[in-house]
PAFIGU-872607 format. One line per field, with one value per residue (C-alpha): residue number from 1; residue in one letter; x, y, z. Coordinates in nm, 2 decimals. Layout:
BEGIN
num = c(NUM_...)
residuo = c(A_...)
X = c(X_...)
Y = c(Y_...)
Z = c(Z_...)
//
This chain:
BEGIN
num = c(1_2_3_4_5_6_7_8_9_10_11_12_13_14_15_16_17_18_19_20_21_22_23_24_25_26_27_28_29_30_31_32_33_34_35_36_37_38_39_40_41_42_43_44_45_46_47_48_49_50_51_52_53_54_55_56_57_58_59_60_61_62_63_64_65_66_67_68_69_70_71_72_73_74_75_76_77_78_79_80_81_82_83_84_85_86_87_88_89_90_91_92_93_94_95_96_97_98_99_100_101_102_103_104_105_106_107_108_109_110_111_112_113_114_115_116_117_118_119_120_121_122_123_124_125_126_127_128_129_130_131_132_133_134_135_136_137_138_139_140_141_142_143_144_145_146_147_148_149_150_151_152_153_154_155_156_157_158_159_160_161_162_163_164_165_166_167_168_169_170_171_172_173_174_175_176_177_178_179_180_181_182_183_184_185_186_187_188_189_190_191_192_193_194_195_196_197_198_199_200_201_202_203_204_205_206_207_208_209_210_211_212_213_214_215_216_217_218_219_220_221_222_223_224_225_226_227_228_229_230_231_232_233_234_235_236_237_238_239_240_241_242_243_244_245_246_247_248_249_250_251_252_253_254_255_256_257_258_259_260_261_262_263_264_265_266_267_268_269_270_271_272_273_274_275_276_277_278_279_280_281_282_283_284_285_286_287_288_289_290_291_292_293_294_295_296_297_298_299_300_301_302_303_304_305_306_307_308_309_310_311_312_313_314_315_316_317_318_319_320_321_322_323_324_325_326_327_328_329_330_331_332_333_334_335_336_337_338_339_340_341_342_343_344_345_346_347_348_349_350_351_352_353_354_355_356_357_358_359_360_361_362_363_364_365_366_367_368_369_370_371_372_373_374_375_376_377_378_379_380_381_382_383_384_385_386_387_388_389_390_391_392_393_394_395_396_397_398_399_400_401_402_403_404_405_406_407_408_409_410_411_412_413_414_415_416_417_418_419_420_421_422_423_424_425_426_427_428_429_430_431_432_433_434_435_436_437_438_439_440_441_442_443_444_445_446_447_448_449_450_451_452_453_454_455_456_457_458_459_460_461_462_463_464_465_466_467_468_469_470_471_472_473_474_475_476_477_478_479_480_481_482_483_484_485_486_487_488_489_490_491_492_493_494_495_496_497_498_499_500_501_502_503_504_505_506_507_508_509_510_511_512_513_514_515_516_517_518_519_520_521_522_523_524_525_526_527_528_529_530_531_532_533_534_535_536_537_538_539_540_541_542_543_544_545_546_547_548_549_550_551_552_553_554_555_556_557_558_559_560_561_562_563_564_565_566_567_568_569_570)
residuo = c(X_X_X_X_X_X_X_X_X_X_X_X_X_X_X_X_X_X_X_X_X_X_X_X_X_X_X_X_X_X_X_X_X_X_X_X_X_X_X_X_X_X_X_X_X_X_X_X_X_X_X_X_X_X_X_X_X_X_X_X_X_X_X_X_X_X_X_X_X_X_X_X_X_X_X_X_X_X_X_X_X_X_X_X_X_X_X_X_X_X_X_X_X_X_X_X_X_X_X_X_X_X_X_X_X_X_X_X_X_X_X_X_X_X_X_X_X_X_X_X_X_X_X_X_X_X_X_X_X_X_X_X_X_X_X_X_X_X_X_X_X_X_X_X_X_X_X_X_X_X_X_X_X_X_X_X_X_X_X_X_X_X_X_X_X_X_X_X_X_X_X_X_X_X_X_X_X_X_X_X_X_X_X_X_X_X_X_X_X_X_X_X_X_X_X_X_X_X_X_X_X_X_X_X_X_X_X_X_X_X_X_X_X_X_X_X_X_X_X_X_X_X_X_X_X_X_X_X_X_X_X_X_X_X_X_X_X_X_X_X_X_X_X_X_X_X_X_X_X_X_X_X_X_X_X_X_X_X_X_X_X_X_X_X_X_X_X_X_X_X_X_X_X_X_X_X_X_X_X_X_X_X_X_X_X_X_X_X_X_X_X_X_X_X_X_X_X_X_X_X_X_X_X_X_X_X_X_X_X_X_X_X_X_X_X_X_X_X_X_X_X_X_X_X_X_X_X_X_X_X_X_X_X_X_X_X_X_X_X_X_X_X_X_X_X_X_X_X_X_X_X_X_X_X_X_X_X_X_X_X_X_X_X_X_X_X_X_X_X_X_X_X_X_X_X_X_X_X_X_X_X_X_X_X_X_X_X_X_X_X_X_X_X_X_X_X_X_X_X_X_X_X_X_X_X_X_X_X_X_X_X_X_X_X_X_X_X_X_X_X_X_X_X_X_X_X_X_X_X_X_X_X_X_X_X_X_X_X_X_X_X_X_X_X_X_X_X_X_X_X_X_X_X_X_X_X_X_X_X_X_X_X_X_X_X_X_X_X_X_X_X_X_X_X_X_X_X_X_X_X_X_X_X_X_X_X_X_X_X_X_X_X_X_X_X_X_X_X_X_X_X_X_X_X_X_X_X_X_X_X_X_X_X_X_X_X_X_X_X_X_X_X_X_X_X_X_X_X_X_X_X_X_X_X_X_X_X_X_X_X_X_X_X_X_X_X_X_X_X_X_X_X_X_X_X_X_X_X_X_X_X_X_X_X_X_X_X_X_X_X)
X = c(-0.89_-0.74_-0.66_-0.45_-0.22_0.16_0.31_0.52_0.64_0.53_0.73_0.59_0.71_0.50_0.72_1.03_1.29_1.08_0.93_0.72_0.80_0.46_0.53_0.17_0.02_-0.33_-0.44_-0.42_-0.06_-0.09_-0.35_-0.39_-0.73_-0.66_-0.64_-0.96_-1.14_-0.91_-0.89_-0.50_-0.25_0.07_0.37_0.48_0.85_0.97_1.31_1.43_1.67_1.87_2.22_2.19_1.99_1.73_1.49_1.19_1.03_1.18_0.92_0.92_1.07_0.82_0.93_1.27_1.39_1.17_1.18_1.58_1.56_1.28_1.55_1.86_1.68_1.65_1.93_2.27_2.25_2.58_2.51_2.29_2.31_2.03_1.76_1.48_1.24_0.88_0.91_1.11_0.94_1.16_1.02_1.20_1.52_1.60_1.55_1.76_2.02_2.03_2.07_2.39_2.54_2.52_2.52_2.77_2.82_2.42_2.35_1.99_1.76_1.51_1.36_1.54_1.28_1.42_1.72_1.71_1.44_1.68_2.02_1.84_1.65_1.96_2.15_2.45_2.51_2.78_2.53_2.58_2.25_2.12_1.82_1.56_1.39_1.20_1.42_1.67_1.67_1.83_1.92_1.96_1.99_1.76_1.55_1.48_1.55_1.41_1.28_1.08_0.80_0.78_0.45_0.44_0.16_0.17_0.17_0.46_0.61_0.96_0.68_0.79_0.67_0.93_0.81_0.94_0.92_1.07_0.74_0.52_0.46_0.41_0.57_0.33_0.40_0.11_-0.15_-0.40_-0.34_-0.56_-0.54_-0.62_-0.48_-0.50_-0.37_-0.41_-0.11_-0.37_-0.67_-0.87_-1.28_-1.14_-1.49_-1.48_-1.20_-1.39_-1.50_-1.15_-0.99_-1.26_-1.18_-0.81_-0.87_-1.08_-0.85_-0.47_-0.58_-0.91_-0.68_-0.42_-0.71_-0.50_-0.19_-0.31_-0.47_-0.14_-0.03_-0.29_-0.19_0.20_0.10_-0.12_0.17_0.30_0.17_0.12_-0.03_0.00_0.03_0.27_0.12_0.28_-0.01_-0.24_-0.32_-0.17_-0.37_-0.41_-0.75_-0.92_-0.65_-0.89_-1.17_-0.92_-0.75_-1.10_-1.21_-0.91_-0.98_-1.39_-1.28_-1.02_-1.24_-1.53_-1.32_-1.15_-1.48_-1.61_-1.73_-1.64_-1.33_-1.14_-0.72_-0.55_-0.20_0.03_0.38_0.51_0.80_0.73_0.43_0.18_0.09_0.04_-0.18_-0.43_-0.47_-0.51_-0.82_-0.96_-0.90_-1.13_-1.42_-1.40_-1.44_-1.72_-1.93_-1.91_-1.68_-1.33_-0.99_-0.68_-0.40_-0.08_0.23_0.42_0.75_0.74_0.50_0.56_0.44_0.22_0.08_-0.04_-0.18_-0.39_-0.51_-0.63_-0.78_-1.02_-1.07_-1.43_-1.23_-0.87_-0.70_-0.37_-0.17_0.18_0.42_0.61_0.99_1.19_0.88_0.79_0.63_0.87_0.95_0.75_0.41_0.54_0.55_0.25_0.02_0.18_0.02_-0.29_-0.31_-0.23_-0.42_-0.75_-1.08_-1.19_-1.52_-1.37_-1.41_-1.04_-0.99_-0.66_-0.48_-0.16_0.05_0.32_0.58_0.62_0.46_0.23_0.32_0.28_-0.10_-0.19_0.05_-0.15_-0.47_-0.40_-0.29_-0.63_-0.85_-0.68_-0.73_-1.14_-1.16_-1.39_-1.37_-1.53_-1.45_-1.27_-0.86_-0.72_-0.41_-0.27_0.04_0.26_0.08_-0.26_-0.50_-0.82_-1.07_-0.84_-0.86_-1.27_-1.30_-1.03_-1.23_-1.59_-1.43_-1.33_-1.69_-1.81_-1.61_-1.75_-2.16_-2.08_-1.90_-2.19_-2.47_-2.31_-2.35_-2.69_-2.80_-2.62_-2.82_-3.18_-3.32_-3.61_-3.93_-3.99_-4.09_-4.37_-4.17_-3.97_-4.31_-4.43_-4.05_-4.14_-4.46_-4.22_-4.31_-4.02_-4.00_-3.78_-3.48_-3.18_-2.85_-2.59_-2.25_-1.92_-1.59_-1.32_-1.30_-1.47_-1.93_-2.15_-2.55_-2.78_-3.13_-3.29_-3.60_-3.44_-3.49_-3.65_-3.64_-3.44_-3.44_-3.63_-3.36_-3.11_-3.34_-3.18_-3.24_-3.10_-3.02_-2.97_-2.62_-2.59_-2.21_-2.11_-2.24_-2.03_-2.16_-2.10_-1.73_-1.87_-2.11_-1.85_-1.85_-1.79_-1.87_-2.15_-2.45_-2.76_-3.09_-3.36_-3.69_-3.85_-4.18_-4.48_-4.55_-4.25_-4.04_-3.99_-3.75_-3.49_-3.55_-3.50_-3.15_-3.07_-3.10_-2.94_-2.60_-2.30_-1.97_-1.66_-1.59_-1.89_-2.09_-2.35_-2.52_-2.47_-2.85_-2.98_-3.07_-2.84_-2.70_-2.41_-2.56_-2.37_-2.26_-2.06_-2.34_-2.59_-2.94_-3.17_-3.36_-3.68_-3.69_-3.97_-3.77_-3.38_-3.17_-2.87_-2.75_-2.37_-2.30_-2.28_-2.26_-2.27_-2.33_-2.30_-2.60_-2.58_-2.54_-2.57_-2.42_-2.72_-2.58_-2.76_-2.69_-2.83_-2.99_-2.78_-3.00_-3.32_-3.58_-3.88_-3.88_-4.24_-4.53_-4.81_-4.59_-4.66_-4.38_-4.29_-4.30_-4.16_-4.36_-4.18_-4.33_-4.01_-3.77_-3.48_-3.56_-3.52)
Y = c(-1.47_-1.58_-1.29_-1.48_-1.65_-1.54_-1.27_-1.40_-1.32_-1.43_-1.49_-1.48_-1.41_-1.14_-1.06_-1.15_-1.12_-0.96_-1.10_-0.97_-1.02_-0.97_-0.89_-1.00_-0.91_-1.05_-0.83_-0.43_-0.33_0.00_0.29_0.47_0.55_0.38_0.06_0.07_-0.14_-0.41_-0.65_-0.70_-0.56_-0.63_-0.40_-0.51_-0.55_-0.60_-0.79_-0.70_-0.96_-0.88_-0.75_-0.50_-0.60_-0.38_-0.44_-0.19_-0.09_-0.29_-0.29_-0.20_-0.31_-0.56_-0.73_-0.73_-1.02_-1.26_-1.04_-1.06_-1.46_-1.50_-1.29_-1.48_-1.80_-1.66_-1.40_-1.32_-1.02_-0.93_-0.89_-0.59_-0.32_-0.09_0.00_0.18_0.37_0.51_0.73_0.69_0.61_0.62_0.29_0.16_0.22_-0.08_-0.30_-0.06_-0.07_-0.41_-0.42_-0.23_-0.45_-0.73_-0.52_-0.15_-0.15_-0.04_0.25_0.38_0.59_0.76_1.17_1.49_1.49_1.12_1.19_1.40_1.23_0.89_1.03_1.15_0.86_0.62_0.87_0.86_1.16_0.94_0.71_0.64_0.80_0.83_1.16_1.12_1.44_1.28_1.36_1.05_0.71_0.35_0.06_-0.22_-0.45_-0.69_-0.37_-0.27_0.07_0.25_0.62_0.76_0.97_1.21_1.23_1.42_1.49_1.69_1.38_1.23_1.48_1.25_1.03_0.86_0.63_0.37_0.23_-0.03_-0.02_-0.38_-0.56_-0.20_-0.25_0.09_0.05_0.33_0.34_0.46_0.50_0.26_0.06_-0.10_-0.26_-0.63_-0.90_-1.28_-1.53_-1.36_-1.21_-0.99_-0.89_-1.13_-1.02_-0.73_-0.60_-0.74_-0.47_-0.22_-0.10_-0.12_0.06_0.34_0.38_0.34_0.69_0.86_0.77_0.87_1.04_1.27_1.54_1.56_1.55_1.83_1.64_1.29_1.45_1.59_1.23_1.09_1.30_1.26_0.86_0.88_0.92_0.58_0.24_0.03_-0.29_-0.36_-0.13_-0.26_-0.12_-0.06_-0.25_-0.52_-0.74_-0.61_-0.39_-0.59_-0.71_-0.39_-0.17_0.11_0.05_0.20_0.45_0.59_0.56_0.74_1.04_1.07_1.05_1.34_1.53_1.51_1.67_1.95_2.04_2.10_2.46_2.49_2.38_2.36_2.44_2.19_2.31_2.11_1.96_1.68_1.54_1.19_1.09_1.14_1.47_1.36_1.08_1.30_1.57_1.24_1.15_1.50_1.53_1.20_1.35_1.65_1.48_1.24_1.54_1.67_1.95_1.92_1.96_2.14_1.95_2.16_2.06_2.36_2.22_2.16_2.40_2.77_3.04_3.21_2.81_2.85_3.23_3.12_2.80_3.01_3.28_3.02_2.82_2.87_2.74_2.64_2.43_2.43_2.13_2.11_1.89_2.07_2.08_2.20_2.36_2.53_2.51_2.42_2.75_2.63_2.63_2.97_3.10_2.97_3.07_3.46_3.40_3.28_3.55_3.81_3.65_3.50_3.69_3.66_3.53_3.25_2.91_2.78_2.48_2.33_1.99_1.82_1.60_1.63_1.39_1.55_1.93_2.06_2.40_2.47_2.39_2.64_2.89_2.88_2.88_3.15_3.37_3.24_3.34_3.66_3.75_3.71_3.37_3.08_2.71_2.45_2.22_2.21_2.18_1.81_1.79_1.42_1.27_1.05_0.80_0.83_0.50_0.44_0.62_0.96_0.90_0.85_1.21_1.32_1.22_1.35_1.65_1.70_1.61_1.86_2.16_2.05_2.07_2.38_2.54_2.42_2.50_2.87_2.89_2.77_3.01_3.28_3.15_3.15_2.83_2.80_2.64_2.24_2.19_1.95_1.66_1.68_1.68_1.36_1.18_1.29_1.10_0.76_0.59_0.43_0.22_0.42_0.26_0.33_0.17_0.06_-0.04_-0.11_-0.27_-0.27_0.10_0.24_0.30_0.50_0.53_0.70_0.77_0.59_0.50_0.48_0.04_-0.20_-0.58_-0.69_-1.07_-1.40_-1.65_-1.51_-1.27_-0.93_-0.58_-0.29_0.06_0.41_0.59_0.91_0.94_1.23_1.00_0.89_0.56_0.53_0.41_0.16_0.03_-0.14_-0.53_-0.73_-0.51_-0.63_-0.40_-0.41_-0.25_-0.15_-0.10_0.14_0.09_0.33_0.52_0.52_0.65_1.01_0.97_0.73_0.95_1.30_1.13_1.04_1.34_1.58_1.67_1.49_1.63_1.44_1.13_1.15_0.86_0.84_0.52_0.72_0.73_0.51_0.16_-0.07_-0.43_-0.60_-0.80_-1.12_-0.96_-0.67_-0.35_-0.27_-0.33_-0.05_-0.22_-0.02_-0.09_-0.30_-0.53_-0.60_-0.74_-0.82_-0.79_-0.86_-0.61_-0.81_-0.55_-0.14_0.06_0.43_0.65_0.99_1.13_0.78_0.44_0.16_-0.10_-0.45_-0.69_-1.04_-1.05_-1.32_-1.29_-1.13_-1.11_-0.94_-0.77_-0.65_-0.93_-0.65_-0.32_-0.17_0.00_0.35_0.49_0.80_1.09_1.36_1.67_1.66_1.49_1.75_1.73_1.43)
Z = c(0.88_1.25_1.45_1.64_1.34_1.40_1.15_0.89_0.54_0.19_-0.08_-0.43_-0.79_-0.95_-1.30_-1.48_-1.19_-0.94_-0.62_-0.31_0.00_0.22_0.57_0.71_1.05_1.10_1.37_1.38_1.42_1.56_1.68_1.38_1.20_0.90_1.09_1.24_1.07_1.21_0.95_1.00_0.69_0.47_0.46_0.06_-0.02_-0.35_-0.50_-0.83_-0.94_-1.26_-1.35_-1.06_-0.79_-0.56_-0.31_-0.28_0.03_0.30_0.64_0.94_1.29_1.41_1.09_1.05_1.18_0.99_0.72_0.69_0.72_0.47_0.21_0.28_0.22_-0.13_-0.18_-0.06_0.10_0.02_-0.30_-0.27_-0.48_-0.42_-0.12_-0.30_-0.07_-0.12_0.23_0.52_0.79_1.15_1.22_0.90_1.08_1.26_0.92_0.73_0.97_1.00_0.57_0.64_0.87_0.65_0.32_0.34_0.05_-0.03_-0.22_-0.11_-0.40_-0.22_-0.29_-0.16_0.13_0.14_0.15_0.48_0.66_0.63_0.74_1.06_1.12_1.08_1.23_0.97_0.76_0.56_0.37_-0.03_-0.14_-0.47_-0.51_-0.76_-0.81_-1.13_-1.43_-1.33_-1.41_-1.24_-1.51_-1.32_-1.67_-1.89_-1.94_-1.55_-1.64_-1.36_-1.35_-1.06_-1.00_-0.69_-0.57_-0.24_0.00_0.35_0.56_0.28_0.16_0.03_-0.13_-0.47_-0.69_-0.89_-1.26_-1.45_-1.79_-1.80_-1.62_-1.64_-1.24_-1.06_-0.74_-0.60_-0.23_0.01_-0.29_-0.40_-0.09_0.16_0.51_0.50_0.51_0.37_0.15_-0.21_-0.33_-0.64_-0.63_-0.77_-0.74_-0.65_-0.57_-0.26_-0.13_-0.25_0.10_0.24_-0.04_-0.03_0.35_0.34_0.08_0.31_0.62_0.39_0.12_0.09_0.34_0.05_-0.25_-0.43_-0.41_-0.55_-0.84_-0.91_-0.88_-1.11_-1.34_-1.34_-1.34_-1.63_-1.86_-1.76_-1.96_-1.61_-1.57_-1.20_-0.89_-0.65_-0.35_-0.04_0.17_0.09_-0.20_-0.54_-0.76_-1.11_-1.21_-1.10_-1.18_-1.41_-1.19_-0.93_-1.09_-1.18_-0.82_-0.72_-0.97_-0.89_-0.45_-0.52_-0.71_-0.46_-0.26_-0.43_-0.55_-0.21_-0.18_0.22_0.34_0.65_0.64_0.88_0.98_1.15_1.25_1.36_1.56_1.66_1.41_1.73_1.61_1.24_1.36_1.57_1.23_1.03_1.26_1.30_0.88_0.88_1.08_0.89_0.55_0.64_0.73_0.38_0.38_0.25_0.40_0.30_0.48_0.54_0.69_0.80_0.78_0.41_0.32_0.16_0.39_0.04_0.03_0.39_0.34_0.07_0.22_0.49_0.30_0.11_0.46_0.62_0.96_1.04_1.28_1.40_1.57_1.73_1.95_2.19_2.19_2.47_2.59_2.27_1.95_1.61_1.45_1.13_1.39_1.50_1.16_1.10_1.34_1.28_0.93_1.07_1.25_1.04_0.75_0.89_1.00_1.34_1.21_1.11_1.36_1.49_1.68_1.88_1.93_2.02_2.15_2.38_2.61_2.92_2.95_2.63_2.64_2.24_2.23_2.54_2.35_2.00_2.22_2.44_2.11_1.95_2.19_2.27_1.91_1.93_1.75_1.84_1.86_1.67_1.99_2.32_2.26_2.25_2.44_2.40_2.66_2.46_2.16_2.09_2.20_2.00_2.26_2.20_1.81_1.84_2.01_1.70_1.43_1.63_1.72_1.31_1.25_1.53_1.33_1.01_1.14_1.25_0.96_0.73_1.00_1.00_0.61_0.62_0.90_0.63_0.34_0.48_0.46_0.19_0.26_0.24_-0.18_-0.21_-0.31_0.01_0.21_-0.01_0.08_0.46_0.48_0.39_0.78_0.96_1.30_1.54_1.71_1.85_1.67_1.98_1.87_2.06_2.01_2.23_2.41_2.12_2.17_1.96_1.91_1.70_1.67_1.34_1.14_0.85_0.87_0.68_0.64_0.34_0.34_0.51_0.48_0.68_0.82_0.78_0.74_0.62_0.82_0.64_0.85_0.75_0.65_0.92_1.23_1.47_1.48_1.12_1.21_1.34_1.10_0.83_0.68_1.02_1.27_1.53_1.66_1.79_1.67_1.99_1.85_2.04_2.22_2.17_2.50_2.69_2.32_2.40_2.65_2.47_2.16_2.30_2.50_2.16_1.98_2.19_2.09_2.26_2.27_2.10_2.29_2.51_2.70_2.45_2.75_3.07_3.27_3.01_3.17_2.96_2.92_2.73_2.41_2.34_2.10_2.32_2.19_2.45_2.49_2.60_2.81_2.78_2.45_2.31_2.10_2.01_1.71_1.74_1.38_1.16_0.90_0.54_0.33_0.25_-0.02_-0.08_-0.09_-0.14_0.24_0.35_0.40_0.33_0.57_0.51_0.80_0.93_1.23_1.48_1.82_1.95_2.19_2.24_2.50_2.58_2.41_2.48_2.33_1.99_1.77_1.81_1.46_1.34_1.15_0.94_0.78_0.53_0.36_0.46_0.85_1.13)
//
């Protein structure tokens, strides 16, 4: 895939009458967490042609231009009948508007949520709108007799889903989507997006687990044999393989037994991006997250969310110099509804003065509670730096939520079998990865060589690292084995606790790899390795990788190797 290929659209029929129009972007669009991994992404239209005619989904700005062009080669416009849409999204606007100029006559079917969010965003309270609140249906002819499925989360709460009983597609808007991008239109060995589809989940959906098994269970109903996704390749070949997924993800994390409540609003999307990346390092480390948006949430909803919550964390824009009223309202129920003992944290994001986030922590502390990390105040849109020290920061709350519980529960003795597993030997090294602003390291002896020809090797990451971002299909690291003697010092730099977004490489001698990671250069050896492929392993990623480049840096060292007296301790 070129990076540096211009965006276009593709055009491709999928069913009797219906096309999709793929938007494509071969390199990250935005700074978002669920584009991190980089690999470019499709924002999926669709074009129902029949007695009635509708398009589904239309994209964003960046693509409306080529977007409109690649539909009038194809359609007249003017013949529209209907604008379906999944969510509104404010940077939909400008293609929407740009449908009405050359289409009035549109009638848009969207949900109640919809409904409001697209009058303000178009700013028009005058436009033919059709509600679906799930009982209704649209018969566009030929047996496109439409009926619609609202399946709302905190981050989308006007999210709904559009089957067709005609072509059983499920147009299913943000779920079973991933962010990649290329040439094939379904998913063909769909194995291979496996990885992307599993993080696209954790990134969107694992905060709003409740929700999508509420979803799961509204879609079941329905005979489908395709999900029209709203991003990357369609979901058809792997289609019960994916639904299962979806189910076993959700329920991992409703399960959970600890669980943090994350409150928030949002006026600009900023907001809703930084709980999205503190949501995601919250979730890798195990524990599960109730995702509230205050706006759309019930104030009994938010009570017991907290109630159940081992921690909570609260995040606001500021308006006019304030908090919204529904932050207000929440953090009195907070207040009035949480334990002192309970671990609280702060963020948000703000255009010109951030008034709201000192408020709620001023009232916070006031009231006795602590914090599971230092209170992220963000100016403007966040860059990917700011959402690395999100997502740490979510991981920071989590280690300390479950290291309070296991201080609470007495830890038992090592059993024998865990002091057998410990006496497993491993080389010790120090994992350096970085790309672009973003650098992580950890500690490991996890390693062993797993092939000759490519020589490669394969690296255990435990799941709540902060390196383990880092670590997916395509990334670049490098692997410094340690030297035997001079060890302690690299190892005990290594293991100390850094804070979200932290220098894990300042007064460590270091150069750049050519493949962008450091090198410690008191290390005995390096590799400079390309991660293949990952599999999940209970706590752990097993990353395999080939080794590109490396040098021995010391002909005379010996290996630092690591001894354990148990399984359950580093």
């Amino acid at each position: 895939m070129s990076k540096n290929k211009p965006r276009d659209v593709q055009v491709y029929p999928i069913a009797t009458d219906t096309r999709i129009l793929r938007s494509r972007s071969w390199s990250r669009l935005r700074f978002e967490i669920e584009y991190a991994l980089a690999k470019g992404t499709t924002a999926n239209s669709y074009l129902i042609e029949s007695e009635k005619t509708a398009i589904i989904d239309p994209p964003g700005e960046t693509f409306t231009e080529i977007y409109l062009k690649a539909l009038q080669q194809r359609f007249h416009l003017e013949d529209l009948d209907y604008v379906i849409l999944g969510h509104v999204n404010p940077n939909r606007a400008a293609t929407l508007k740009a449908l009405l100029k050359i289409a009035p006559q549109i009638t848009f079917v969207c949900s109640n949520p919809g409904a409001i969010n697209l009058r303000s965003a178009l700013e028009n309270p005058d436009l033919q709108i059709l509600v679906m609140r799930g009982e209704e249906t649209l018969d566009l002819g030929n047996g496109h007799n439409l009926q619609f499925i609202p399946t709302p989360n905190p981050r989308y709460a006007d999210q709904l889903c559009t089957y067709d009983p005609q072509t059983e597609i499920l147009y299913s808007d943000k779920l079973f989507g991933a962010h990649v991008c290329g040439d094939q239109v379904f998913d063909e060995g769909w194995e291979v997006y496996n990885e992307d589809r599993r993080y696209y989940f954790d990134c969107l959906m694992a905060p709003h687990a409740r929700q999508v098994e509420t979803a799961l269970d509204k879609l079941a109903d329905f005979p489908v044999r395709m999900y029209a996704n709203g991003h990357g390749p369609l979901v058809r070949y792997g289609l019960i393989d994916l639904t299962k997924a979806y189910r076993q993800w959700s329920q991992q994390q409703t399960s959970a037994d600890l669980t943090v409540a994350l409150i928030y609003a949002s006026a600009y999307g900023n907001t809703a991006t930084l709980a999205q990346a503190i949501a995601r390092g919250i979730t890798k480390a195990g524990v599960a997250v109730e995702s509230i948006n205050c706006e759309f949430t019930e104030p009994e909803e938010i009570r017991a969310a907290v109630e159940k919550a081992g921690g909570f964390i609260i995040g606001s824009p500021t308006l006019g110099g304030h908090a919204p009223t529904p932050v207000q309202t929440a953090l009195g129920i907070v207040l009035s509804t949480a334990t002192n003992n309970k671990l609280a944290g702060v963020f948000g994001s703000f255009g010109w003065s951030g008034e709201a986030v000192d408020l709620i922590e001023g009232k916070l502390k006031d009231a006795g509670y602590r914090f599971g990390f230092d209170t992220i105040r963000v100016k403007f849109k966040p860059d990917d730096t700011t959402l690395q020290l999100c997502e740490e920061a979510g991981t920071d709350f989590a280690q300390a939520l479950k290291k309070a519980r296991k201080v609470r529960s007495q830890s038992q003795p090592a059993t024998t079998v865990e002091q057998a597993v410990g006496r497993i030997v491993g080389s010790l090294c120090v994992l350096t990865a970085k790309e672009g602003d973003r650098s992580s390291a950890m500690l490991a002896s996890w390693v062993s060589q797993a092939s000759f020809s490519p020589p490669g090797l394969t690296i255990a990451v435990a799941k709540e690292r902060a390196v383990e971002t880092l670590t997916h299909t395509g990334n670049k690291f490098v692997l410094n084995i340690l030297k035997e003697g001079n060890h302690l010092g690299l190892m005990k730099h290594f293991l100390k606790p850094f804070g979200p977004g932290q220098d894990r490489f300042a007064d460590v001698a270091a150069e750049e790899a050519e493949n962008g990671s450091p090198i410690l250069t008191n290390a005995l050896a390096y590799l400079e390795c390309s991660v293949k492929n990952r599999m999940e392993s209970g706590d752990h990623w097993l990353v395999y990788a080939t080794v590109e480049n490396g040098k021995l840096l010391d002909t005379d060292g010996v290996t630092a190797v690591h001894h354990r007296k148990s399984a359950t301790h580093y």
